[in-house]
N, C-alpha and C positions, 0 to 999 in steps of 0.2 A: 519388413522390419518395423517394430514398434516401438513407441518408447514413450514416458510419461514425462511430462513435462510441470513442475508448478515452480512458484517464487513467493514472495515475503510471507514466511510465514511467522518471522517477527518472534521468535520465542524469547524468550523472559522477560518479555513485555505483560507489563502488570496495571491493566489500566484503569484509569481514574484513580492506579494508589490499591487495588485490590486483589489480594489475593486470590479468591475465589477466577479474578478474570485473568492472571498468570495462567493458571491450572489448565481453565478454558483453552486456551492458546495450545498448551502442549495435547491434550486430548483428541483436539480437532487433527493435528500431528501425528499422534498414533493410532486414530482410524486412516488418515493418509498412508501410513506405511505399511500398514495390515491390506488397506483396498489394492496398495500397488503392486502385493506379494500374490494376490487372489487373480491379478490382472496378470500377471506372468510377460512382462514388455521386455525387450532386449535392455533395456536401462533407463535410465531416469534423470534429467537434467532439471537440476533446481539453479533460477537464473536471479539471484541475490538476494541480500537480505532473509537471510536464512534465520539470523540471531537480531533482537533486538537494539543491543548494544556491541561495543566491539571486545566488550570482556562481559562477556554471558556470566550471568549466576550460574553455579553452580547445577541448580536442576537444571538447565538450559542445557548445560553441557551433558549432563546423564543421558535426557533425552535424546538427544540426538546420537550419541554411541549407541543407547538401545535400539535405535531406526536405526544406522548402517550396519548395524552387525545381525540383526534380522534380515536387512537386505543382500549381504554378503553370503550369510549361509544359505539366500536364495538363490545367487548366482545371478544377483541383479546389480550391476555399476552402478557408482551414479557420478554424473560430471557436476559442476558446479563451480559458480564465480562468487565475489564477493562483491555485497549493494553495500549502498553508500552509509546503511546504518551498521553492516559489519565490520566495517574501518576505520581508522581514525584517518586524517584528512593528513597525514603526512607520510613524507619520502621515507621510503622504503618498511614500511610499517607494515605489519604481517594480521592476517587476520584472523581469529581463532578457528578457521578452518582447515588451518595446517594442523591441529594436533590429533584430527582424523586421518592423516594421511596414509598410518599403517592400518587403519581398519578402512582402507581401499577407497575411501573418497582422491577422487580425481579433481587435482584444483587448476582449472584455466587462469591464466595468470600472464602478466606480461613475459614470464622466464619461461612459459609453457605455455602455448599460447593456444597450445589444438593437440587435440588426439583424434585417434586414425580406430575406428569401431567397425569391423569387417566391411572396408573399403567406403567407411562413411568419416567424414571429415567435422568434427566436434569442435569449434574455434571460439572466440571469441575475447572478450576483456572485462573486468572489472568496471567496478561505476567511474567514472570521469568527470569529476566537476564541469561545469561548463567553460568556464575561465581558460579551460583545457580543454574548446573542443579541436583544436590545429591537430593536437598530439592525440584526441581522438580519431579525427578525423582522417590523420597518415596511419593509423594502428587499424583501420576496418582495409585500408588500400594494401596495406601488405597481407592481412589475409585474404584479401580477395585472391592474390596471388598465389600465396601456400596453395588455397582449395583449389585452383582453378584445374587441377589433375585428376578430382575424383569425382565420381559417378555422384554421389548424394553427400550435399554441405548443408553441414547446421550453423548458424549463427547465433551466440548466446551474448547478451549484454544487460546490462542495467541502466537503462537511460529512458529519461523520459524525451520524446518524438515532439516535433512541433504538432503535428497534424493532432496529436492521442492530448497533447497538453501545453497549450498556445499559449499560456504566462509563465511557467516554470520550466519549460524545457531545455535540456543539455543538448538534444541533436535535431539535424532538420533532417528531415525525411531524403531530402534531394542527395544528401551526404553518405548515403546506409548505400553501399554496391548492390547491383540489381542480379548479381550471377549464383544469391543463396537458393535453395531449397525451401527451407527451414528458416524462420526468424524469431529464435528464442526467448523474448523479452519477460524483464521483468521492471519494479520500481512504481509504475501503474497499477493501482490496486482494483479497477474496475475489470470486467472482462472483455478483451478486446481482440476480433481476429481479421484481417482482411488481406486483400491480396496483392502481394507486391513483390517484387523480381520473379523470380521462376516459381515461386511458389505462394509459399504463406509467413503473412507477418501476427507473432500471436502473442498476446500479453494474458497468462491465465488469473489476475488476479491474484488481491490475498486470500490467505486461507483461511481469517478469523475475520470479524469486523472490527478494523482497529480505528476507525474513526464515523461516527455516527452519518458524514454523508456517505460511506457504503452501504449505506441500508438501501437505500432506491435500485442500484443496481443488482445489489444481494437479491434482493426481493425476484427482479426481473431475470435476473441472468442464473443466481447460486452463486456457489463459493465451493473451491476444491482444486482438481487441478484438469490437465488434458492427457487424455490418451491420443500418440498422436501416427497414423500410420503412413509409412514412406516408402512403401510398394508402390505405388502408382506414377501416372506423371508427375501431379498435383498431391501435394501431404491429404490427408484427411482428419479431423481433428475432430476429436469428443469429448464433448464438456462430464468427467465426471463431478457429480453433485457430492458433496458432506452433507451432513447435518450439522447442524451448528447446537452447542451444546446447551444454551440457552436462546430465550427471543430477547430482540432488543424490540423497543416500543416506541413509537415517535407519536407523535398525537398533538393536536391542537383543540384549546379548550374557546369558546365562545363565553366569556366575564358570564355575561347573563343568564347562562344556563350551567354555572359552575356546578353546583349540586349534581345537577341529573348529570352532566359528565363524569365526575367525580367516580359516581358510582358505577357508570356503564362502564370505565376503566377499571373499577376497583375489580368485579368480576370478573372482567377477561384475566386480571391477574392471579387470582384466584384459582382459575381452571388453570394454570401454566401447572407444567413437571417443576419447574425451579424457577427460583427467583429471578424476574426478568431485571434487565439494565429499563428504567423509565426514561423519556426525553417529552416534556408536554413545554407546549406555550400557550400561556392565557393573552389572550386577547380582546380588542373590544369595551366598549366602557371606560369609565372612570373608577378605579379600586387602588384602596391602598395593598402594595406590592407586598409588606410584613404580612399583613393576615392573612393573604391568601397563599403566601408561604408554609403560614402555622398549619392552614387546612391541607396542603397538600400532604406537608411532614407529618401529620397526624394520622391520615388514611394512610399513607405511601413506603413510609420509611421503616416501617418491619415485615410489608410483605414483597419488598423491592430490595433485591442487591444495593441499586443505585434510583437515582431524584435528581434530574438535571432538571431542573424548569426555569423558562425563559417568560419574561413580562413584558406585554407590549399595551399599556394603555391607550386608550384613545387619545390621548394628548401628547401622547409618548410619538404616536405614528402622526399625527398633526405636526409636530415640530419636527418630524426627520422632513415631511412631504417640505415643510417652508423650506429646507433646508436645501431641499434638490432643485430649488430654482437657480434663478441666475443672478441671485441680490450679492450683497456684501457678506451675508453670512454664511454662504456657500463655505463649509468645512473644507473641502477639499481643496478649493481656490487658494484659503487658507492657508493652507500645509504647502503648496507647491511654491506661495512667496515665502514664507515664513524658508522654505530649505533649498531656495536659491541660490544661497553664498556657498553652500557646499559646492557645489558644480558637480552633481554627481547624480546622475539619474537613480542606480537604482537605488541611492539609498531613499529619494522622493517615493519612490514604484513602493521600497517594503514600507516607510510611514503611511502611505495609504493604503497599502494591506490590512497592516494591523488595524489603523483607524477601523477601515472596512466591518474587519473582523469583530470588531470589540465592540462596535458601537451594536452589533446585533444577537452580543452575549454569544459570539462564538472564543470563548477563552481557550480552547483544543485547538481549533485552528489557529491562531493569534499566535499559541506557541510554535505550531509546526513551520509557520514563517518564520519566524524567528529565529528558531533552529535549525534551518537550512538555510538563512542567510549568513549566521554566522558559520555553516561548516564551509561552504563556499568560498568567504573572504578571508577566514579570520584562521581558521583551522587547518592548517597546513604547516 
């Protein structure tokens, strides 16, 4: 038996504000649906975060009727849970995944917690904030239970693992039952597979690059989802590859040798099929940060989708190095007296996140802490 496995593939996410990279998003979507009709697998589990938000746009919604009703008159299932960006953070709240339900989407859910697929056992739960891992952690023990009668268990969740994600994780590894098959993950957008209880624990990644550090593992690993086969003792698991519909760019420029970069980038740009997303930081030297603004905007910003550039002068990385000593102006020292009177750790852990974040012009991550600090505490 085989079956396809992927997760977040985040549709109606429109990033940095751009259309063009909405579009991106759903394309990449419907070569995944076309590749998994060509692949002919008994079914198809997608393990959360299906939608970007938990009231998709409109196209959001098309597309994905158009993939399960391609998939249906393949005679392909698909199970499927909801991630923590399909939901809103409160009791008993539904997530737009029930309004595929006549068009044959199968939803794991706490009222449905498993389905039974020619003697294979399909289980699992929805995202669980951490706050909740008790009520996570008794919801994997009673399915350990259901499964323990059939031949081949899949376990499907959306949680990040301590071991996969050692500052923001919902679950500790030691807590996940050792008696699956199959460990369905998603929420993890790198690709991740290793081996644990009876079989394998596997996170396929997102399907798009929805945050510019996927680029190292994209690079290394791809993006797409797994073919996964459960014939054997042991699953077997195949990375299929997408292409991605544009390239993103990262790049580090040397102040000194602005020019000659400029242009060795301007070229690679050039030869792209379509306008790539750019991510450069100048570095090195002393420069004012306006005008090498002007110069990047000037070469960059009509044959580039996107122009993220970060500025790091020489005086700029001088005063971070003073800072990471052990004097009085240690920033972080700072923030930990300075949010003392709260008595409250994490709200210390996310002020120094962001700090973290922002002091190095990461404004994308900055918010994605942000945003999950607040669904966690505040959002329910």
């Amino acid at each position: 038996m085989k079956f396809a496995h992927l997760a977040d593939t985040h549709l109606g996410y429109r990033q940095y504000g751009l259309f063009e990279r909405e579009i991106d998003f759903y394309d990449v979507f419907n070569d995944i649906i076309s590749k998994i009709i060509e692949e002919r697998p008994d079914f198809v589990i997608h393990s959360g975060d299906l939608f970007e938000f938990s009231r998709p746009p409109t196209n959001a919604l098309l597309r994905v009727q158009k993939g399960l009703l391609a998939l249906k008159d393949a005679g392909i299932p698909v199970y499927a849970i909801a991630g923590n960006h399909d939901m809103i953070m409160r009791k008993n709240a539904l997530p737009p995944h029930v309004l595929f339900k006549e068009m044959g989407l199968k939803i794991i859910s706490p009222n449905n917690p498993f389905f039974i697929k020619e003697d294979v056992f399909i289980g699992g739960t929805p995202y669980v904030s951490k706050h909740q891992s008790t009520y996570l952690t008794e919801s994997l023990k009673k399915l350990e239970i259901m499964s323990k009668d059939y031949d081949k268990r899949i376990l499907v969740l959306h949680q990040g693992i301590d071991k996969y994600l050692p500052f923001e994780y919902e679950l500790e590894l030691a807590n996940i039952p050792e008696s699956f098959n199959y460990y369905a993950l998603g929420h993890i957008h790198a690709r991740i597979t290793d081996d644990y209880g009876q079989g394998k624990l596997a996170y396929p990644g997102s399907t798009e690059i929805w945050k510019i550090d996927e680029l190292g593992n994209y690079q290394k690993n791809g993006k797409g989802f797994y073919m996964v086969d459960m014939d054997g003792d042991v699953p077997e698991i195949e990375s299929i590859n997408m292409e991605m519909p544009r390239e993103f760019i990262r790049a580090e420029i040397n102040y000194p040798e602005l020019t000659a970069e400029i242009e060795k980038i301007k070229n690679i740009v050039l030869s792209l099929p379509k306008k790539p997303l750019l991510n450069l930081t100048v570095e090195g030297g002393n420069f004012n940060r306006s005008e090498v603004y002007d110069e990047l905007n000037k070469v960059f910003t009509d044959i580039c989708l996107s122009l993220r550039p970060n500025f790091k002068s020489q005086s700029l990385i001088d005063a971070q190095e003073i800072l990471k000593d052990g004097s009085a102006l240690n920033p972080h020292k700072l923030i930990i007296e300075q949010l003392k009177s709260f008595e409250n750790q994490k709200i210390t852990d996310l002020a120094l996140s962001l700090f973290n974040e922002m002091s190095s012009g990461n404004v994308e991550n900055a918010e994605e802490v942000s945003k999950k600090f607040y669904e966690e505490f505040y959002d329910n």
